[in-house]
N, C-alpha and C positions, 0 to 999 in steps of 0.2 A: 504494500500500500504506500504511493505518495500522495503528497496533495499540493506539491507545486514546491517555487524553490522564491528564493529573497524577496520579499514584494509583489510575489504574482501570484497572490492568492484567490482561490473561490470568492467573487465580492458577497454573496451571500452565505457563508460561511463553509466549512468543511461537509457537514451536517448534507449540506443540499444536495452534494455528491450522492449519495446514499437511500435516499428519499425512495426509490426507486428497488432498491434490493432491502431495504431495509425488513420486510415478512419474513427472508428467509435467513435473518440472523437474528432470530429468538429461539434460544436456548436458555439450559442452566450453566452451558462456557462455551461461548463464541468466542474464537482468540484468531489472528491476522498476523503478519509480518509486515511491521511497524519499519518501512525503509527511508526513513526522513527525522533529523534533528527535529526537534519541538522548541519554538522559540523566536528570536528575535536579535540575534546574533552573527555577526560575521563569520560567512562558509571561509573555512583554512583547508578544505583538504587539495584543490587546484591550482595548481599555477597557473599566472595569467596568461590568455591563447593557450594552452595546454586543451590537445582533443585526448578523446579517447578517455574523458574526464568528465561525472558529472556529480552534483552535488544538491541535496536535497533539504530543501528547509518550510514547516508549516509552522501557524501558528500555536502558542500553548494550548488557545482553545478547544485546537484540532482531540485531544486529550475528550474533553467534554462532550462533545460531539460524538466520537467514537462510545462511549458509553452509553449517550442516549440513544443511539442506532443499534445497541445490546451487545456491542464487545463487553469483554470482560477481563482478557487479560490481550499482551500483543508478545512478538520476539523482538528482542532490539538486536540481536546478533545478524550482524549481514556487513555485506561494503560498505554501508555508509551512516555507521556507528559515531566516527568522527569527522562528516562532515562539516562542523562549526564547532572541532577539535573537545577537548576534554571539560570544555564549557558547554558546551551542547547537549554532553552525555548527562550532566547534572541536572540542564533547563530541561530537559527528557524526561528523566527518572523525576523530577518533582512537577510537572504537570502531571506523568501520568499518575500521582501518588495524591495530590489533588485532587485529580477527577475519580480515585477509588478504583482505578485499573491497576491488576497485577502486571508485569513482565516478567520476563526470563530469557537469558543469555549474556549477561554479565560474567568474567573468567568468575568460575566455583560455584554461579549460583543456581541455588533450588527454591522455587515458590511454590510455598505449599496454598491451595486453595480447599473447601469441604464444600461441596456440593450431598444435598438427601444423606448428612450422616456419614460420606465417604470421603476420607483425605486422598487430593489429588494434587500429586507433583507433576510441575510443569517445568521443561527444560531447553535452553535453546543454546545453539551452536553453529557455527560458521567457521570461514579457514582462514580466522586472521587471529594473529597474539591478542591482542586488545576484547575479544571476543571472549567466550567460553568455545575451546580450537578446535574445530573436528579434525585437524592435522593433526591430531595428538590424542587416537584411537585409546589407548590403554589409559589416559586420563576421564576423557568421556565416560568409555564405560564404569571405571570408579564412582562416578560421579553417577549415572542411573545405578547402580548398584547401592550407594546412599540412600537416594531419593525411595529405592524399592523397599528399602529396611523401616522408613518411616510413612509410606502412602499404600494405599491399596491402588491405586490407578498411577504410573507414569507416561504421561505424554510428551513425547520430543519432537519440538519445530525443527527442522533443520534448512541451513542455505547454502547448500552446496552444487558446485555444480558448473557447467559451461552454461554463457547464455545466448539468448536468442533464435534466429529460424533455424539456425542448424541442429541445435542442443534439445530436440524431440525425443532421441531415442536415449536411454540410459547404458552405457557403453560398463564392459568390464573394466578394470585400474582406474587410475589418476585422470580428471577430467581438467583440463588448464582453458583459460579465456583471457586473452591481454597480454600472455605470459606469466601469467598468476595460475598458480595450481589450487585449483577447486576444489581439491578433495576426490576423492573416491567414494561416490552415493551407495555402491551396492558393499561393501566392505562395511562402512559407516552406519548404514541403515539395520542391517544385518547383526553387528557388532553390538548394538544399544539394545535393541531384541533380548538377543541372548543375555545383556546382563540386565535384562528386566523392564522392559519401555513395555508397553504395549499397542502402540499407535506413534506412526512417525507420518509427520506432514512435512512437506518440502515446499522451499518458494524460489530457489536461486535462480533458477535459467529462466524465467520471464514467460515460460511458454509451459503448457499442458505435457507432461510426461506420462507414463504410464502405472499403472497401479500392481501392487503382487503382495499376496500373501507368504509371509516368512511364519512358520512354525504357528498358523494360525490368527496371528497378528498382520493388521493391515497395515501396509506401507502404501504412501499417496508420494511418487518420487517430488510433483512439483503442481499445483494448483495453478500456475500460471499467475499472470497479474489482474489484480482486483480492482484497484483505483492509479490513477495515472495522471492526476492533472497537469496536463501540457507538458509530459514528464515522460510519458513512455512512446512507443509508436505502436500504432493500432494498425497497421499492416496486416493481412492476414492470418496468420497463427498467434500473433504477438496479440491481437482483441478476444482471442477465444478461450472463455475461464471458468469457473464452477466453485459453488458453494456445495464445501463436501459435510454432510451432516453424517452423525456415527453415533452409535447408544454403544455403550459400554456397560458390562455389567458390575457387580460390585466388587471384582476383583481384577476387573479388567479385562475378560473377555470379550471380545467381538458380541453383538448381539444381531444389531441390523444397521446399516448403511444405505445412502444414497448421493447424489450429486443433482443437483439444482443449477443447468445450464448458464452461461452469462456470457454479454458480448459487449465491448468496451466502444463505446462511441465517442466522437470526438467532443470535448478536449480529454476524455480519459476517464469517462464516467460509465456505471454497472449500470444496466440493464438485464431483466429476462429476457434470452434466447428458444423461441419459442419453435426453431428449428432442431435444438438440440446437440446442435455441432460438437458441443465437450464431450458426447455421451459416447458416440462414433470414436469423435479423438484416441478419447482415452481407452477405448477399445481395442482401435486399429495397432496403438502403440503397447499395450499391455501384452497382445497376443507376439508382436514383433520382437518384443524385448525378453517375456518369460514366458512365452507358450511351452507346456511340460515342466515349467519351475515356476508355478503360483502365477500365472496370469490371470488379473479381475476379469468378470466379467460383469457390464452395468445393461439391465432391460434397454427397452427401451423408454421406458418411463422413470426411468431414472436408480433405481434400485440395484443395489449391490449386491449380487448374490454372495451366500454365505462360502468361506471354505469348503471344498469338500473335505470329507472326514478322513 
């Protein structure tokens, strides 16, 4: 999620972005990847004329808004953590702590939330130091391994990944974009699993990846982009996204699943896709990535079928 960068904000607030998707984010934990400083401060992560460089900045409000529209908690681990540098990351963390939204993805941290009587840990990670490091597999899983000792439910956001129209398929090893090495999604995804995650959601590569079942846990590689104002490109695959909803049981099992189509119009705003494109997508790409190794498979009415047993 952005919502614009110094000065170019929504004139009617963040909130109006949303207006439109906003039924299908009521839950008891709606959580998003939060890719933009909160605040009012000068972006440091560019040098000037510098491409291949962007930098994202909303306002604190942007915090309040997100909550009234029924977020709950966001990740702040991703690229552009320190976009308005290590001031950024404070005017962040104390809007969303204001507006009564959790995060996760600070290096070490675990939020715990209780939802219906069930402690649920939420965890986020990305492939930079400043981050909680998905470069640094055997600290992670330490770290869900914690979180498992103290919640019945963990959830891990993750942002890793190559991005853009080519970064559709989830490839075996080391994924790089820029020259930046992304991490390795199936290694990493796999990895937090096994020492106890129960649901991993992805945001890095900007575009719809494919879905698979690990040991009966669902992994979502990348949801694609959700909000973009005047910030992403709505080209083709790059507008094509989904609201993935998942019931958990009280110990973390799978129960039931769906995906709730969307398609980013310009300047960068969700709308219902009433053609269903995500539903296909993430089909086409599940079957190409893990067909005979946990490839989802979604109705067509949106519905996630269960594992097989």
């Amino acid at each position: 999620m952005t919502f614009g960068t110094v000065n170019a904000w929504p004139p009617a607030g963040v909130g109006s972005l949303l207006t439109a998707v906003t039924p299908s984010l009521r839950s008891d934990l709606t959580m998003g990847n939060l890719e933009s400083a909160l605040g009012d401060l000068p972006m440091t992560k560019c040098a000037p004329h510098e491409t291949d460089c962007y930098e994202f900045e909303a306002p604190d409000s942007t915090a309040q808004d997100l909550k009234r529209a029924g977020f709950s908690a966001v990740n702040v681990a991703n690229n552009h953590t320190l976009d308005a540098g290590t001031a950024g990351e404070t005017s962040t963390d104390t809007a969303l702590r204001a507006a009564g939204l959790a995060w996760a993805g600070r290096p070490g941290q675990i939020s715990y939330l209780t939802r219906n009587g069930i402690t649920i840990a939420l965890l986020g990670f990305a492939p930079w130091s400043y981050d909680a490091n998905a470069l640094e597999l055997p600290a992670a899983e330490a770290l869900v391994r914690q979180a498992r000792r103290h919640a019945q439910v963990v959830i891990v956001m993750e942002h890793i990944g190559a991005e853009g129209d080519g970064a559709q398929h989830v490839r075996a090893g080391e994924e790089y974009y820029l020259g930046q090495d992304r991490g390795n999604p199936i290694a990493f995804t796999h990895g937090v699993i096994d020492a106890g995650a129960d649901l991993v959601v992805g945001s890095g590569p900007h575009v719809l990846r494919g879905f698979q079942w690990y040991h009966g846990h669902l992994i979502a590689y990348s949801l694609g982009n959700f909000s973009g104002y005047n910030t992403l490109g709505l080209d083709g695959i790059t507008s094509v996204s989904a609201v993935l909803h998942v019931t958990l049981g009280a110990r973390g099992q799978f129960v039931t699943g769906s995906i709730t189509p969307l398609r980013l119009i310009a300047p960068g705003t969700p709308r219902p896709d009433p053609a269903g494109a995500a539903i296909s997508a993430v089909n086409g790409l599940s079957q190409a990535d893990f067909s005979g190794n946990g490839a989802v498979h979604i109705s067509a009415a949106g519905t996630i079928q269960p594992p097989a047993a």
